[in-house]
C-alpha positions in Angstrom: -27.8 -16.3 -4.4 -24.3 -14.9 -5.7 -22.8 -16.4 -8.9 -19.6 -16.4 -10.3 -18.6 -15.4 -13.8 -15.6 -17.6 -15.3 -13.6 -16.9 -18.4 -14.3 -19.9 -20.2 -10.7 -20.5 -21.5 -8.9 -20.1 -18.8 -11.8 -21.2 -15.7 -10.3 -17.8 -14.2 -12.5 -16.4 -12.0 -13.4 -12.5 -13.4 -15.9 -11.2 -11.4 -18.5 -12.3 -8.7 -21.9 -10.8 -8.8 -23.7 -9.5 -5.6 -20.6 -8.4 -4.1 -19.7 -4.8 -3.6 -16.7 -3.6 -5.3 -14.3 -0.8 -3.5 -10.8 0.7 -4.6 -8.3 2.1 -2.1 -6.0 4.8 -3.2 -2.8 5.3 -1.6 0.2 7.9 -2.1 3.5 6.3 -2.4 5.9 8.7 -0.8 9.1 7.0 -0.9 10.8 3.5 -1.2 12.7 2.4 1.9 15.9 1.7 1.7 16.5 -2.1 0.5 13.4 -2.5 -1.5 12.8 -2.7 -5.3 10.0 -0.6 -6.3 7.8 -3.7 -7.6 7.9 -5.3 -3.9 5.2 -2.3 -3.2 2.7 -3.0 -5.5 3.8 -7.2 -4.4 3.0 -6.1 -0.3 -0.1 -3.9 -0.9 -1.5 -6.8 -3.5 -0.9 -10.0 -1.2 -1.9 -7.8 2.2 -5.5 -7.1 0.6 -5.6 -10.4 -1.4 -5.6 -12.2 2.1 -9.3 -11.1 3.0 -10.5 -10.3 -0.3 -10.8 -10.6 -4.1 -8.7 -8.6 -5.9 -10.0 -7.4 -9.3 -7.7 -5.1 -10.4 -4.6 -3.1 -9.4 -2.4 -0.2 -10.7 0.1 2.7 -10.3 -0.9 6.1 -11.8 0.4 9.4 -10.7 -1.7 11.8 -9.2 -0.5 15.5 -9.1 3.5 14.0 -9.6 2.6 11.5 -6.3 2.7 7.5 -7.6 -0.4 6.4 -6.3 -1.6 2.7 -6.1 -5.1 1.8 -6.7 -6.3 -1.7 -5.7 -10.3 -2.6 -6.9 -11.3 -5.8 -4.4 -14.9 -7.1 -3.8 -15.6 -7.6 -0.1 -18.2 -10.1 1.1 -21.7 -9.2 0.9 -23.7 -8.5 4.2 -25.1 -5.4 5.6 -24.0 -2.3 4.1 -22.0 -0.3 7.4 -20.5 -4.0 7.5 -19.0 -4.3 4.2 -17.6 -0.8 4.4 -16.1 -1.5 8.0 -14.5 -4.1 6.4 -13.3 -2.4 3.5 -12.0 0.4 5.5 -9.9 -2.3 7.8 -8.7 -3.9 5.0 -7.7 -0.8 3.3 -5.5 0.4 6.5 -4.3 -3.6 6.8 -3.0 -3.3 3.2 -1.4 -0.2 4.1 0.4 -0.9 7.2 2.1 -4.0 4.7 3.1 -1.3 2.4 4.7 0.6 5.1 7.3 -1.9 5.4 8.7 -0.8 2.5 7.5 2.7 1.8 6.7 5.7 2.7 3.0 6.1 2.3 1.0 9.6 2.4 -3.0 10.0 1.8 -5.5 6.5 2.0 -8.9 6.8 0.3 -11.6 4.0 0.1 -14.5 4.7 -2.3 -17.2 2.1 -3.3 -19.1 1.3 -6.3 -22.4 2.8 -6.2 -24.7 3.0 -9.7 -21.4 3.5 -11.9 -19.4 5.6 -9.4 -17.0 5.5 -7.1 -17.9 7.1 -3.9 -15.8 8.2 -0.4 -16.9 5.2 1.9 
């Protein structure tokens, strides 16, 4: 049976056990013309936050390339099945980023005993 962890101030769901956690990384190459750097991070957030939970998110740069990282849990089923999905979502999120960047390299890695594994 899956359970739900709460943050007892708030009632803010934190985390959801029994559900695998991935993290997509994708390059941001450029901003299109138009768009405010933030509405990235808004379009790849609300794309993957549509099918999933999102846990986490962040920009970091990697080798002088922004780079946003997005950690979501994906329903629990059969393990092909969850990556499928996370692998759909992943390219979902970044087609919604596309509309107002320029996008280079997608990875999906799961959480597997402390690590984060190519799916």
């Amino acid at each position: 049976m899956l359970g739900t962890i709460r943050d007892g101030a708030s009632g803010r769901l934190d985390r959801v056990e029994g559900m695998p956690s991935f993290q997509t990384r994708l390059k941001i190459t450029g901003l299109r013309p138009g768009n405010a750097p933030e509405s990235v991070m808004d379009a790849a957030v609300e794309a993957l936050g549509t099918r999933h939970h999102v846990e986490a998110h962040q920009l970091q740069i990697a080798g002088g390339v922004p780079q946003l990282n997005l950690r979501f849990l994906v329903e629990a089923s059969e393990y092909s099945g969850e990556n499928r999905q996370a692998v759909e979502s992943a390219a979902m999120m970044r087609d919604a980023v596309e509309r107002v960047a320029l996008t280079g390299a997608l990875s999906v890695l799961r959480r597997s005993r402390g690590k984060w594994l190519p799916v």
